[in-house]
C-alpha positions in Angstrom: 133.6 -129.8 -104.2 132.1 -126.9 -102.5 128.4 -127.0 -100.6 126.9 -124.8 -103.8 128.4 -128.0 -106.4 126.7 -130.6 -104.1 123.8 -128.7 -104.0 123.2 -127.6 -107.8 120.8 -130.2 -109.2 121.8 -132.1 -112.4 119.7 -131.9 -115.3 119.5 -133.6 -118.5 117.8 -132.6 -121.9 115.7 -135.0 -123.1 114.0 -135.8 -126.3 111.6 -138.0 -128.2 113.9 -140.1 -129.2 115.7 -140.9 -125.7 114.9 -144.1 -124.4 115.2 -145.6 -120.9 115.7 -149.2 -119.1 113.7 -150.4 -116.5 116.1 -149.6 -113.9 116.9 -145.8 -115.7 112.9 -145.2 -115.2 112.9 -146.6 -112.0 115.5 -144.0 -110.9 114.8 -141.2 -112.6 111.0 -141.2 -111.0 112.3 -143.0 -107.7 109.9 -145.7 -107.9 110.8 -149.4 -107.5 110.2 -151.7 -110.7 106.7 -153.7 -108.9 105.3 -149.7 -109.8 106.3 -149.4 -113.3 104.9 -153.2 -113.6 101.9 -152.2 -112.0 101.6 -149.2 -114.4 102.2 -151.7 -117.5 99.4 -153.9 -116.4 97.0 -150.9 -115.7 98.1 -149.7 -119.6 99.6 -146.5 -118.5 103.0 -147.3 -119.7 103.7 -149.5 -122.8 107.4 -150.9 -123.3 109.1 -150.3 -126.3 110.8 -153.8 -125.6 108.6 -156.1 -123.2 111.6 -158.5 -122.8 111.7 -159.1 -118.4 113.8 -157.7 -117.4 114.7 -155.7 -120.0 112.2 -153.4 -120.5 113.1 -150.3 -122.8 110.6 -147.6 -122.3 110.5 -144.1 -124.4 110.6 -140.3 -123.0 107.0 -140.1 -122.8 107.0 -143.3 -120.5 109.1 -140.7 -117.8 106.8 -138.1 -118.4 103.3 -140.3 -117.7 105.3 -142.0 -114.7 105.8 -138.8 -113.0 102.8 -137.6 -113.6 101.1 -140.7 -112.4 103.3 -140.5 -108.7 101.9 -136.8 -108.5 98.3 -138.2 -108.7 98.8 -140.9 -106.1 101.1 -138.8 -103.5 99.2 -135.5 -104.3 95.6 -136.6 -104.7 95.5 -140.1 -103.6 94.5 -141.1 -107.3 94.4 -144.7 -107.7 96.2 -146.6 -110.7 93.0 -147.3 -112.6 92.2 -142.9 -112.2 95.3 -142.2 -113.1 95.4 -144.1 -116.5 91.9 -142.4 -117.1 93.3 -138.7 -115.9 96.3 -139.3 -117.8 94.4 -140.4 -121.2 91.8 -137.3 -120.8 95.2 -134.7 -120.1 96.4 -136.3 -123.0 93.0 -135.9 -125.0 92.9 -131.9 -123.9 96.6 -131.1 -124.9 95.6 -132.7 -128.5 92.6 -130.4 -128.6 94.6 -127.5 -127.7 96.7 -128.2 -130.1 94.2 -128.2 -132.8 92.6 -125.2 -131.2 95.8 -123.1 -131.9 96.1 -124.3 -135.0 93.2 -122.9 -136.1 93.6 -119.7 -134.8 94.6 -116.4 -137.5 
């Protein structure tokens, strides 16, 4: 393998219908499984399966995680703020949605 292979990042496509296990999430976001428990209690993620230990979480669940790391490591946003934040981003993309649906 040459220095460029180990360097070129792997990515995958993923879509709606994707799901992941605990340990999937907990990798993909590298976060340990106390965090995504954490985030489960706060309500920012909600299992598709809540069988412990065999969580099965959908793609949004990977999306909200990683945004939810950014608002801790970036602005020191606490679980509780980051369900809110979440929730209103969530709120605004609906809206803009809507808003270009109007549009001629």
């Amino acid at each position: 393998m040459t220095d460029k292979d180990q360097n070129t990042t792997h990515a995958e496509l993923i879509d709606e219908r994707t799901t992941f296990t605990l340990a999937e999430l907990c990798r993909a976001c590298s976060v340990e499984g106390e965090y995504i428990e954490a985030m489960i209690e706060h309500g920012i993620l909600e299992p598709l399966s809540d069988r412990r230990p065999h969580y099965a979480f959908s793609a949004a669940s990977l999306r909200r995680t990683r945004v939810t790391v950014s608002l801790q490591r970036d602005l020191g946003v606490n679980l509780p703020g980051a369900a809110l934040a979440l929730d209103l981003l969530e709120r605004i993309a609906e809206l803009d949605a809507q808003l270009e649906r109007t549009k001629p």
